[in-house]
C-alpha positions in Angstrom: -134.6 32.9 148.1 -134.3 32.2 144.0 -132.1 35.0 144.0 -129.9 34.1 146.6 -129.5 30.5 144.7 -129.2 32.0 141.9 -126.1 34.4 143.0 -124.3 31.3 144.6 -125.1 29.4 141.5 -123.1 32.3 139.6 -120.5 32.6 142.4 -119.1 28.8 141.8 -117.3 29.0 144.9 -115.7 25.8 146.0 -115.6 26.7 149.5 -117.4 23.9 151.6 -118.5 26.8 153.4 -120.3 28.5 150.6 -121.3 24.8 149.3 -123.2 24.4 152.8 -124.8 27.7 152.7 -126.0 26.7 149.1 -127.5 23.5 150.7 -129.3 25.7 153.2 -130.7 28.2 151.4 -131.9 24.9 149.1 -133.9 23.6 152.2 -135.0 26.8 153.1 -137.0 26.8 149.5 -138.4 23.7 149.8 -139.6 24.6 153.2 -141.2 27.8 151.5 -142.6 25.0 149.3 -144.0 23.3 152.1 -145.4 25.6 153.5 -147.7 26.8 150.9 -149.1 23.1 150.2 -149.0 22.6 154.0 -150.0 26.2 155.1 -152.7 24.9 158.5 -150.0 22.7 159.5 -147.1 25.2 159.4 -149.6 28.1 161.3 -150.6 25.3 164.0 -147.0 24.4 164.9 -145.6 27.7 164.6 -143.4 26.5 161.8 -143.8 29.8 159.3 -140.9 31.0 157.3 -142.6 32.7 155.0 -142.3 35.5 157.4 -138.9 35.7 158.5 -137.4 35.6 154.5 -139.6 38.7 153.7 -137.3 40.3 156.0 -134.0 39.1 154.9 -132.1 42.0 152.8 -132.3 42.0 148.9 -128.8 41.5 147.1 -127.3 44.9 146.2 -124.8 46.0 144.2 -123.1 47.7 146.4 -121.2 45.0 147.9 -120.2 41.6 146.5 -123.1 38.8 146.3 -121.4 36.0 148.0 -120.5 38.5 151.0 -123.9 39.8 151.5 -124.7 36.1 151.5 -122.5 34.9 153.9 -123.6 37.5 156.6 -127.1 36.3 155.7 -126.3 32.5 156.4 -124.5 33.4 159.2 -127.3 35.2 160.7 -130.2 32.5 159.9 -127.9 29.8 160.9 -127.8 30.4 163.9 -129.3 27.9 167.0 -132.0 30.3 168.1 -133.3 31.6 164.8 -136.8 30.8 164.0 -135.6 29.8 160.3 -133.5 27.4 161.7 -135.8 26.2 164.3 -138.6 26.0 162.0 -136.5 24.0 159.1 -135.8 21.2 161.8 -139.0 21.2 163.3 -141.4 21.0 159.8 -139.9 17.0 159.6 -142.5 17.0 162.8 -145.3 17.8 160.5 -146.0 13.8 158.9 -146.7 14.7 155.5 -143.8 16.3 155.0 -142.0 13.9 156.9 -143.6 11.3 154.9 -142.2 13.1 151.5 -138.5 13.7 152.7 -138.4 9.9 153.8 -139.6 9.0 150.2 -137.3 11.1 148.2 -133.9 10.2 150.6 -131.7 7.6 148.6 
């Protein structure tokens, strides 16, 4: 996930598009976060991510980063992923709930 942030940081697109993928690839490592200070409560709700982003495909250099990217976000985006799922369901979880309330301005 670092290296997909870091590839969109490189990018610089301006594209709200690419801006939104940014964003979710952003909670999608602080879920990773979560996860590992909250690892019980993730396993009891079926919340894991961890699992699902070992499988997402490395950046090559083959094709361009911010393509391989977008067919990534496009894939996890979508309504019946388990990333997505999970990301929306975690705020369920009352620590974590607790923290996102604390940190919104």
């Amino acid at each position: 996930m670092v290296d997909y942030l870091v590839a969109l940081k490189k990018e610089n697109s301006q594209e709200p598009t690419d801006q939104f993928m940014f964003i979710y690839f952003e909670q999608i490592a602080n879920a990773l976060v979560f996860e590992l200070y909250f690892k019980e409560e993730f396993k009891y709700m079926n919340l894991e991510i961890a699992k699902y982003i070992r499988e997402l495909p490395d950046l090559n250099e083959k094709e361009k980063a911010l393509h391989q990217l977008r067919k990534t976000y496009v894939s996890i985006n979508q309504d019946n992923h388990a990333v997505k799922q999970s990301l929306f369901s975690m705020l369920s979880i009352p620590q974590i709930e607790l923290i996102m309330n604390s940190v919104e301005i």
